[in-house]
VEXDREN-2710 file (C-alpha; in Angstrom, 1 decimal):
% VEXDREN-2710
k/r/px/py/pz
1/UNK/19.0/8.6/-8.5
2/UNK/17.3/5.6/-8.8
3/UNK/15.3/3.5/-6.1
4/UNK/13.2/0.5/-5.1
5/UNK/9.5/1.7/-4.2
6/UNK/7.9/-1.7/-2.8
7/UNK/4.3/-2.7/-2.0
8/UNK/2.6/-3.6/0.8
9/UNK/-0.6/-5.4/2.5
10/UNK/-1.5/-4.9/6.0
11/UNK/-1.6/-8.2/8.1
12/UNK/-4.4/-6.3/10.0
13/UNK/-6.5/-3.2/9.9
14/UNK/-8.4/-1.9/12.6
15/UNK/-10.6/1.0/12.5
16/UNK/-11.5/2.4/15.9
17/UNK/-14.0/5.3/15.3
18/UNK/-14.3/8.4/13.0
19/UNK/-12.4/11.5/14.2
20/UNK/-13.6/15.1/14.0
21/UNK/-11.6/16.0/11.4
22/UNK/-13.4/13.6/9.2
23/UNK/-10.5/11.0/9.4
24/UNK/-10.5/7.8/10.8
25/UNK/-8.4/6.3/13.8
26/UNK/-6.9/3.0/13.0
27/UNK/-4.5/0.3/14.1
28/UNK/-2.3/-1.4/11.4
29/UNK/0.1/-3.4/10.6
30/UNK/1.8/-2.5/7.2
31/UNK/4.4/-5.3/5.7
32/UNK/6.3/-4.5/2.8
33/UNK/6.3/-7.3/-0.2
34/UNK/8.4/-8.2/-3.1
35/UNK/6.7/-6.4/-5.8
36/UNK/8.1/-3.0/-6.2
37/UNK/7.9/-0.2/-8.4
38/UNK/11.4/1.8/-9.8
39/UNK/11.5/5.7/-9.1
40/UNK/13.9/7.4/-10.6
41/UNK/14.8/11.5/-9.7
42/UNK/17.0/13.8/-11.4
43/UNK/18.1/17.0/-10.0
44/UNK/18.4/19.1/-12.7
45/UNK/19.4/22.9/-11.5
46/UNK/17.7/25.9/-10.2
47/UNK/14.2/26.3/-11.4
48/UNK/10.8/25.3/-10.1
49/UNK/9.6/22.6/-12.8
50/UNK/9.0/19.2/-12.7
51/UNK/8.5/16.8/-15.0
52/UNK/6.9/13.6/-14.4
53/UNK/6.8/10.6/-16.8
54/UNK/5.5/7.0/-16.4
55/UNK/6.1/3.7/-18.5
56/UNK/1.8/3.0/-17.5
57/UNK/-0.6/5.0/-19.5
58/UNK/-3.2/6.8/-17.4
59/UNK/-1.7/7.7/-14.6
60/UNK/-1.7/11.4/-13.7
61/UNK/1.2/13.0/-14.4
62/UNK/0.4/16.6/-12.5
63/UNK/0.1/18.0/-9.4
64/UNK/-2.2/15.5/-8.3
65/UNK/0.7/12.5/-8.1
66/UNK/1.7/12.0/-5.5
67/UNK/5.8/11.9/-6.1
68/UNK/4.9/15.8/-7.4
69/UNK/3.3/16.4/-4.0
70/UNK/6.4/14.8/-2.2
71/UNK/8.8/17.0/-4.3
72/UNK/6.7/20.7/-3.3
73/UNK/6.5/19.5/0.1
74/UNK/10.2/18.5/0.0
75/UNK/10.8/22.1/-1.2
76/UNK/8.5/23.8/1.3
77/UNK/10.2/23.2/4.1
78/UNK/13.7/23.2/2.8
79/UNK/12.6/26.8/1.9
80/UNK/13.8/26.9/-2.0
81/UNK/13.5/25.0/-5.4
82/UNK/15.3/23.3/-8.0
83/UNK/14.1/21.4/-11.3
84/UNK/13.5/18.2/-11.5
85/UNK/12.5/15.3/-13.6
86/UNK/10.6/11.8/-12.1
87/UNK/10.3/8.7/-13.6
88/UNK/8.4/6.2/-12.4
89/UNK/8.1/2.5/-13.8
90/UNK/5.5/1.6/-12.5
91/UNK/4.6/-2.6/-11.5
92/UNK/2.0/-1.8/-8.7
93/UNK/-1.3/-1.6/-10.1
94/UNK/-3.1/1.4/-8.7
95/UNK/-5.9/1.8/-6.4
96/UNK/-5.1/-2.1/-5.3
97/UNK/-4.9/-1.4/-1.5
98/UNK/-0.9/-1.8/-2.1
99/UNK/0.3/1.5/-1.1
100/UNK/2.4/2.3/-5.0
101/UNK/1.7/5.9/-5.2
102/UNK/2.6/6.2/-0.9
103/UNK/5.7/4.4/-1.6
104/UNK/6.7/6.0/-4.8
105/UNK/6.1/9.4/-2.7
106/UNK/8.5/8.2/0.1
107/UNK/11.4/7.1/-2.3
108/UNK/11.1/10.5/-3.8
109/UNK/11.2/11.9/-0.4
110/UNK/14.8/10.5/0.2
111/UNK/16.2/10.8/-3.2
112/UNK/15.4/14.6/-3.1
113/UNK/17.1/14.7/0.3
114/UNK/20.3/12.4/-0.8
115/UNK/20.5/14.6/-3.8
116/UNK/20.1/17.9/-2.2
117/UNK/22.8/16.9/0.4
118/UNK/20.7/14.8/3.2
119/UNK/19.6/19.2/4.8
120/UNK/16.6/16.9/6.8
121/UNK/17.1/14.3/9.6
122/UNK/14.4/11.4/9.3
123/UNK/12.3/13.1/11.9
124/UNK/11.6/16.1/9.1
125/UNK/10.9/13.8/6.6
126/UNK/8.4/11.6/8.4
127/UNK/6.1/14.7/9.5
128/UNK/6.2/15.4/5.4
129/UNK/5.4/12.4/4.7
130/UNK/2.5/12.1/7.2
131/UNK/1.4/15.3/5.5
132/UNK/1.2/13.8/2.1
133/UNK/-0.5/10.3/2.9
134/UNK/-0.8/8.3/5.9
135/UNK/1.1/5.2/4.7
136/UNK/3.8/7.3/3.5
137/UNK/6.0/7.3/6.5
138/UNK/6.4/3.6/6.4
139/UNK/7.9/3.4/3.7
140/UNK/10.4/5.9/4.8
141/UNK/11.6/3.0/7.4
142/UNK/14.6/0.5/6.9
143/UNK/12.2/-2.1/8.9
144/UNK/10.4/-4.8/6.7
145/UNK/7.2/-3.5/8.8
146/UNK/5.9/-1.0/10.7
147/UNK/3.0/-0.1/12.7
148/UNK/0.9/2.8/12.6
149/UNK/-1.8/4.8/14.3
150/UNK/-3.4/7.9/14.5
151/UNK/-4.7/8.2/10.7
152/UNK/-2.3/5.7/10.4
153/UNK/0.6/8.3/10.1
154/UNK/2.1/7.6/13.3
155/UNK/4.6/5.0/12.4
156/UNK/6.4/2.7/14.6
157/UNK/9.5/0.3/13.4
158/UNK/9.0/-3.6/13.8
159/UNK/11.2/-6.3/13.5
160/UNK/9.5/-9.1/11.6
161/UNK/10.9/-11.9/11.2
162/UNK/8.1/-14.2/9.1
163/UNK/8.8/-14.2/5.3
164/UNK/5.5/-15.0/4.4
165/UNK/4.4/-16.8/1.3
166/UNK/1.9/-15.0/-0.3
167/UNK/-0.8/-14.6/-3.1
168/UNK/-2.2/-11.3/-4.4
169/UNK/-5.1/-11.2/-6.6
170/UNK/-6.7/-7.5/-7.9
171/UNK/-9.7/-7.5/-9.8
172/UNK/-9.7/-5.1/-13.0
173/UNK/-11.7/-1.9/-10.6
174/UNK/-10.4/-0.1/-8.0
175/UNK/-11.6/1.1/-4.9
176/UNK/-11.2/4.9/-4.1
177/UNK/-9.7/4.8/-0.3
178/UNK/-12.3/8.2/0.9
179/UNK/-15.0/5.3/-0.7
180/UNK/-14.2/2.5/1.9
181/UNK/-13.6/5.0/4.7
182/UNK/-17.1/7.0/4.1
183/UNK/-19.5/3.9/3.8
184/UNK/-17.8/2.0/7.1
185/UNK/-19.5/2.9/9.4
186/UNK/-23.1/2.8/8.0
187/UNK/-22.1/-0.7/6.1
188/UNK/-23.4/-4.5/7.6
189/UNK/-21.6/-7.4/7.4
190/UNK/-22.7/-10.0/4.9
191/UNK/-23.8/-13.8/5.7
192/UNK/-21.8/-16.2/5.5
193/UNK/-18.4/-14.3/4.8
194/UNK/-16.0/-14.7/7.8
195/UNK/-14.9/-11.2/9.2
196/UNK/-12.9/-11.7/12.3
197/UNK/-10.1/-12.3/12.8
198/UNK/-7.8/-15.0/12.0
199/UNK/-5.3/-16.0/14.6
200/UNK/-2.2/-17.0/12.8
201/UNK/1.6/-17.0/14.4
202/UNK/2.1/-13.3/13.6
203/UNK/-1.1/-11.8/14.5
204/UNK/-4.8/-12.1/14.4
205/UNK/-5.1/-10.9/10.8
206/UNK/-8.6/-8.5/10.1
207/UNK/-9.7/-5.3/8.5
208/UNK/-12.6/-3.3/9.3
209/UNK/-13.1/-1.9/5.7
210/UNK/-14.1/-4.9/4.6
211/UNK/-17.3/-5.1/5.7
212/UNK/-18.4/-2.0/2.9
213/UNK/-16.3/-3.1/0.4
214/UNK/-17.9/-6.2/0.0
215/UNK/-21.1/-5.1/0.6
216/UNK/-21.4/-3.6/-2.4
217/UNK/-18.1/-5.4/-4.4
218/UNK/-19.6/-8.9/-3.7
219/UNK/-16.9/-10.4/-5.5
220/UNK/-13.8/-9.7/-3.1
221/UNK/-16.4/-11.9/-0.6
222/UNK/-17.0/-15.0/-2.7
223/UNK/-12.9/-14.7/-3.4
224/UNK/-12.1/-14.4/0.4
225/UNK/-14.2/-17.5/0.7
226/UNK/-12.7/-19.2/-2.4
227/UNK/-8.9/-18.4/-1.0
228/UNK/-10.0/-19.7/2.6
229/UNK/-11.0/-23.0/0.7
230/UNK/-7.9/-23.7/-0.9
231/UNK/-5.0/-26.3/0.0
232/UNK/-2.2/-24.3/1.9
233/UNK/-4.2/-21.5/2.5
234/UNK/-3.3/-20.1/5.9
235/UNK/-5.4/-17.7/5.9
236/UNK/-6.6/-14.4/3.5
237/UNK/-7.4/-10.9/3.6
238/UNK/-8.0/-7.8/2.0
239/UNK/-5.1/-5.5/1.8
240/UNK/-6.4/-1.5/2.9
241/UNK/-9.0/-0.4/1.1
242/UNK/-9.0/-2.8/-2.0
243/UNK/-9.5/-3.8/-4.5
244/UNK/-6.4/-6.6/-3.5
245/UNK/-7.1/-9.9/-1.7
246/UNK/-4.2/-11.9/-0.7
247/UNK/-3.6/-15.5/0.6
248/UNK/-0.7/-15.9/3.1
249/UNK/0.2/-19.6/2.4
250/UNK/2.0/-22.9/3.8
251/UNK/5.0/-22.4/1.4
252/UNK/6.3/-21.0/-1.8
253/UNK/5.1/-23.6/-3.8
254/UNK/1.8/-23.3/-2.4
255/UNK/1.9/-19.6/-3.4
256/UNK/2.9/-20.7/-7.2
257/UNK/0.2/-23.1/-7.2
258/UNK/-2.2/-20.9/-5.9
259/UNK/-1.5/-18.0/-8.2
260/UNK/-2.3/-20.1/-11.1
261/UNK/-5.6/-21.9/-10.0
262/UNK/-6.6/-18.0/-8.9
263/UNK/-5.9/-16.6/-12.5
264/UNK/-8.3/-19.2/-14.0
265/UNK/-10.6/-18.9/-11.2
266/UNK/-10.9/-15.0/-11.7
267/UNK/-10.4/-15.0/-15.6
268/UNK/-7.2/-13.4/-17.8
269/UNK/-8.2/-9.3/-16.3
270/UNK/-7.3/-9.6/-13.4
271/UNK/-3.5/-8.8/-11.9
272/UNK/-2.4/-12.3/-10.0
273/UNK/1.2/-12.7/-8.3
274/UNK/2.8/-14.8/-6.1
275/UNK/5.4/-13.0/-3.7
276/UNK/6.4/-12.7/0.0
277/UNK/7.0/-10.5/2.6
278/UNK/10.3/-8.5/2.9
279/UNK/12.8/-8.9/6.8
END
């Protein structure tokens, strides 16, 4: 079985204080975008192996992938295994604040329950997901967006009806998520970089983890300040925890325009697309 495993940004990202359980209670917004990976899952018979392959070199092909993860929690709580084999071609860079690996786990969640014969009712498969990663039950939804508390977990369906032109720009590093999260609330705000929000149409865009990310990555600041400078900029934003900024723009052409002045302006490493939001 084969599916579409988008992306997404968050229009806004709100981090309220740090829970006892070491996590964090947030407000988001999650939107999913036009750049998508393929996941493809074969049910191949009793057993309890799976094999995971990947068209990128690098990324971890054990129990540590999430997809793997989805598939053994799948099984938990259905009660029994089966073999399988994943594939995953893979177009979302990684550690980019874009949610591939989350999404890739949720597709996997509903091809192992199409294949197996649909056993668990959405309910069921959102508490999994929440279990595996807390943007994963987003992209369990048929909405183009969602939003979610709690750890971020605790999704809720919107209707959105703006098909946003945008620009995504990631740098060559990545930023570890736990990173972001740990150094928030000890991190200070740099001069001169705007961090409130930006009221736009569809929201007053912000994220809270930007303040430590570009404390110490100073280069996501000067291209948050770059983006804001540029003709049919409407505003921009980190996405998560990095290393991604985006540009929501005027129109599509603006994105196309943009995407190329941004690949000069941050050199032939990094990973620049134009795209839009998904209704």
């Amino acid at each position: 079985m084969e599916l579409s495993s988008p992306a997404k940004i968050n229009l806004w990202l709100r981090i309220l204080d740090r829970r006892s359980d070491g996590f964090h209670e947030v407000e988001t917004r999650l939107c999913k975008i036009g750049i998508s990976d393929t996941v493809k899952l074969e049910l191949m018979g009793p057993g309890k192996s799976v094999e995971l392959t990947c068209n990128i070199p690098g990324i971890p092909l054990d129990d540590s992938n999430l997809a793997i993860k989805a598939v053994r929690a799948f099984e938990r709580r259905l009660g029994r295994t089966n073999s399988w084999h994943i594939h995953l071609e893979k177009r979302i860079p990684s550690g980019a604040g874009l949610g591939g690996g989350s999404s890739n786990a949720a597709s996997i969640l509903k091809a192992a329950n199409e294949l197996t014969g649909k056993p668990l009712p959405l309910s069921e498969l959102l508490e999994i997901a929440g279990d595996i990663g807390a943007d994963v039950p987003c992209f369990l939804l048929e909405t183009g967006a969602a939003d979610g508390a709690g750890r971020g977990e605790r999704v809720t369906p919107v209707e959105f009806s703006w098909k946003l032109p945008l620009v995504l720009i990631k740098p060559a590093f990545p930023i570890p998520t736990p990173w972001a999260y740990k150094h928030w609330k000890d991190s200070q705000e740099l001069r001169g970089v705007l961090y409130a929000p930006q009221h736009c149409p569809w929201g007053h865009m912000v994220n809270g983890l930007e303040r430590p990310v570009f404390e110490k990555y100073r280069l996501l600041a000067a291209l948050k300040g770059w983006l804001l400078e540029q003709k049919g900029v409407q505003a921009a934003l980190m996405s998560g925890s990095g290393s991604t900024m985006f540009a929501v723009t005027k129109t599509h052409a603006d994105a196309a325009a943009l995407a190329e002045a941004a690949q000069l302006w941050c050199g032939p490493t990094a990973w620049v697309k134009a795209t839009e939001t998904l209704v």
